[in-house]
C-alpha positions in Angstrom: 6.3 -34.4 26.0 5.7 -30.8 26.7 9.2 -29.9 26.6 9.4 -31.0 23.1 6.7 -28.9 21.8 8.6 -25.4 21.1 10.8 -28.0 19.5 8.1 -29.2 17.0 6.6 -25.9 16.2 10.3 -25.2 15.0 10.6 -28.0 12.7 7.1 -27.1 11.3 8.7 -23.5 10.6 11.9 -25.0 9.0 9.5 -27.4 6.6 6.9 -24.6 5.8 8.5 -21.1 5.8 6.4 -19.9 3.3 3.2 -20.6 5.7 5.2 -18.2 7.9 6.0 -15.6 5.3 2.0 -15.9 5.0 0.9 -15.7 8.7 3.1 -12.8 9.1 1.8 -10.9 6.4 -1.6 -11.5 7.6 -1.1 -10.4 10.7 0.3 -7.1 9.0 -2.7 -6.5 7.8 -4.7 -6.4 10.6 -1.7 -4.0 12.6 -1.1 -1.8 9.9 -4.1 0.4 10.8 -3.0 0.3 14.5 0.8 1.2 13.6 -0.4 4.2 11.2 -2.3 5.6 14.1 0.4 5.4 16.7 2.5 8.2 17.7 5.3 5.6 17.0 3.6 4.2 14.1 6.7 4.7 11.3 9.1 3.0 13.4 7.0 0.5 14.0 5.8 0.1 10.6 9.9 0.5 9.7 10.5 -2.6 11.8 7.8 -5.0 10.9 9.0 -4.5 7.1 12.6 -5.3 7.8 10.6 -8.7 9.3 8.6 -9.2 6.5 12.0 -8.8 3.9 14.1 -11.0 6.0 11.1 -13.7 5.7 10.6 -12.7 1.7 14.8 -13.4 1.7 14.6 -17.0 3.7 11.4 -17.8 1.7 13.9 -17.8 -1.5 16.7 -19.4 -0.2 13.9 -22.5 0.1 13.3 -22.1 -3.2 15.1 -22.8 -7.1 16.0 -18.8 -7.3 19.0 -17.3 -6.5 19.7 -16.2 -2.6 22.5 -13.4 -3.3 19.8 -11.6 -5.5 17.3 -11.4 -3.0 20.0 -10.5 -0.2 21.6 -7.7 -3.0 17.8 -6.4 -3.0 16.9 -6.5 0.9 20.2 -5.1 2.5 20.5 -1.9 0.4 16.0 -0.9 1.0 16.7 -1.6 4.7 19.6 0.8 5.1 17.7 3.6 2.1 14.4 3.1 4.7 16.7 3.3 7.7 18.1 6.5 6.0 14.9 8.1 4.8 13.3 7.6 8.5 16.7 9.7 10.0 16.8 12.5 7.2 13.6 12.6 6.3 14.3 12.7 2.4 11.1 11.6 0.2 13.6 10.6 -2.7 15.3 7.8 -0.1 11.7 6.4 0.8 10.8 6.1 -3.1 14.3 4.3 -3.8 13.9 2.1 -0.5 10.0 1.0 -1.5 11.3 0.2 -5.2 13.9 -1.8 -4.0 11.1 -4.0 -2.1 8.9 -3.4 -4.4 11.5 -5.5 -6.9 12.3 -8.3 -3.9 8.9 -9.1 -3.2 8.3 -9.5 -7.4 11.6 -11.5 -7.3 10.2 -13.5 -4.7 7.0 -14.2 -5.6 8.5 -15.7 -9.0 11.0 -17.3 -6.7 8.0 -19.1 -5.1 6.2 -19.9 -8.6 8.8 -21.5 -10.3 8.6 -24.0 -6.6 5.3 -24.7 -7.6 5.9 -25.2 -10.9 8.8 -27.5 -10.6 6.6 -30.8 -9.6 3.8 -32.7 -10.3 2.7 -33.4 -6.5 1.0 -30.8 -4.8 2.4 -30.4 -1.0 1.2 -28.5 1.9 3.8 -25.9 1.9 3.1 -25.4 -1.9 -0.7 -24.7 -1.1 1.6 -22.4 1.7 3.1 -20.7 -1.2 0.2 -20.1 -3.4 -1.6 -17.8 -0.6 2.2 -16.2 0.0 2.8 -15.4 -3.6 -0.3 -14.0 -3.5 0.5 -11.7 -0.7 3.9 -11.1 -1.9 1.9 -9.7 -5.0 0.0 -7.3 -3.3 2.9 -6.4 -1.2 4.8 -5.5 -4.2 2.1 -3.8 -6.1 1.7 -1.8 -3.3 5.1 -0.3 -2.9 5.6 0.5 -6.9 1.9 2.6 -6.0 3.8 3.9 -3.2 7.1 4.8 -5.4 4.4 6.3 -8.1 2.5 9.0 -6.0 6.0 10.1 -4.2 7.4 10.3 -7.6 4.1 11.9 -9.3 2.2 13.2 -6.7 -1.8 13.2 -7.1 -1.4 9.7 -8.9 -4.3 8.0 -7.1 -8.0 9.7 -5.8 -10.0 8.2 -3.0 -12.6 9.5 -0.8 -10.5 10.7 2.1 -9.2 13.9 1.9 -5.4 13.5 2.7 -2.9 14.6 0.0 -1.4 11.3 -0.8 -2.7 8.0 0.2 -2.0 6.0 3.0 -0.1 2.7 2.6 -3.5 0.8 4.2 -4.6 2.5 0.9 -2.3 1.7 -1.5 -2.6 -2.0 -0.3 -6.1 -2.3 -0.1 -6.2 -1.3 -3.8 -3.5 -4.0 -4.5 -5.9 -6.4 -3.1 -8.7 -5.3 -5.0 -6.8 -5.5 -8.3 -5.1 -8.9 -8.1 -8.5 -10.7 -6.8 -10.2 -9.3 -9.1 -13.2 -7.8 -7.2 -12.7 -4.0 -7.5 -14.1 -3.0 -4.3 -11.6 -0.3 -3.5 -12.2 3.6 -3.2 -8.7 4.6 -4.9 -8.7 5.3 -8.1 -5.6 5.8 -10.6 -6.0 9.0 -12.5 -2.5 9.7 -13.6 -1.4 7.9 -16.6 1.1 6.0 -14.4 -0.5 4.9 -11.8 -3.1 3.5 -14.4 -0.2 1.2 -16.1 0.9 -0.2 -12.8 -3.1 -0.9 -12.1 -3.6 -2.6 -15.5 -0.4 -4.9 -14.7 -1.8 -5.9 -11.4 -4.8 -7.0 -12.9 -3.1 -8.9 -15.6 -0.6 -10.2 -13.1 -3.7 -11.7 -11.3 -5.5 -13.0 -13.5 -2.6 -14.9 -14.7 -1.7 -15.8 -11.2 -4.8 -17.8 -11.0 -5.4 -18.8 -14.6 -1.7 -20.0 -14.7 -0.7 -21.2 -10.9 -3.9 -21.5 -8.8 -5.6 -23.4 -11.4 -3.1 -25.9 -11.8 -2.4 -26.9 -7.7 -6.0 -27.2 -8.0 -6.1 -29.8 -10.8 -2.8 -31.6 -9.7 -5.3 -32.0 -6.4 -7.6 -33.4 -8.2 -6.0 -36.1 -10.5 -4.6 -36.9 -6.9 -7.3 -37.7 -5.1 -8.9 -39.4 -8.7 -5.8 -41.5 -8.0 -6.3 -42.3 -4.0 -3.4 -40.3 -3.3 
């Protein structure tokens, strides 16, 4: 029976991917503070994104959206990164982040209109709420990125490096789509205020629109003895 658990695990992959897409991102949160203090910390932040796109691409070929888009999205921001890390070229790195900045919006929808398309919640949609989530932040993150590179001095924060970090940037994506504002980055350019104000309406909708509803689909369920 042992030989036949790798085997499982797979098939649990293949049914969930988006619990997957989740995990890893998780787990990205906890290394990115290792891998920006390691002497090889952009390669290995370079490679863990190409991961985390190739997941976000496979995460919408399981879903209703369109595959080529998100593969016309991901190939061209993984050679622009590959390109940036070589040459060194700011403008390569703001053109890479916006293309995933756009393919982790793309997919996030991707994995909203799954949600949306039933009226039976399943465990790999409860998988996809958290991802979409994630995905959210992810993507907010990188159009902050794109922001300061393109208007430097965008966001303030305590620390006193010249732009922020991207543990920064995502920490303040966090703190806008949950809600919470516990963050120590502050918008101050008029810019990087509008991208702010559309994270915090794109989570508030998120859960007005998308948690809220899984959660009463659960609940007429159950009320059934489903």
């Amino acid at each position: 029976m042992a030989a036949f658990a790798p085997l499982r695990w797979v098939v649990r992959i293949r049914r969930h991917p988006s619990a997957l897409l989740l995990a890893v991102q998780l787990l990205g949160v906890m290394l990115y503070p290792v891998m920006e203090q390691a002497a090889a910390g952009r390669a290995l932040f370079g490679a863990f994104g190409i991961v985390v796109l190739l997941l976000a691409v496979w995460v919408v070929k399981r879903s209703p959206a369109l595959g080529w888009v998100a593969w016309c999205l991901a190939l061209p921001a993984v050679l622009l990164s590959i390109a940036a890390a070589l040459l060194g070229k700011p403008a390569l790195t703001a053109m890479s982040q916006a293309l995933e900045s756009l393919l982790y919006f793309y997919a996030a929808g991707s994995l909203t209109a799954y949600m949306l398309e039933d009226h039976e919640v399943t465990r790999d949609e409860l998988y996809a709420c958290g991802a979409t989530f994630t995905l959210l932040a992810w993507a907010f993150a990188f159009a902050f990125s794109v922001c300061q590179i393109v208007n430097p001095g965008s966001f303030d924060a305590t620390s006193e490096l010249p732009q922020r970090t991207w543990m920064e940037l995502l920490y303040l994506s966090f703190s806008l789509l949950s809600g919470v504002g516990l963050s120590d980055v502050v918008p101050v350019l008029p810019q990087a205020r509008a991208l702010a104000m559309l994270a915090q309406f794109a989570g508030v909708m998120y859960i007005a629109l998308v948690v809220s509803r899984l959660i009463g689909l659960s609940v007429v369920r159950r009320g059934r003895g489903g």
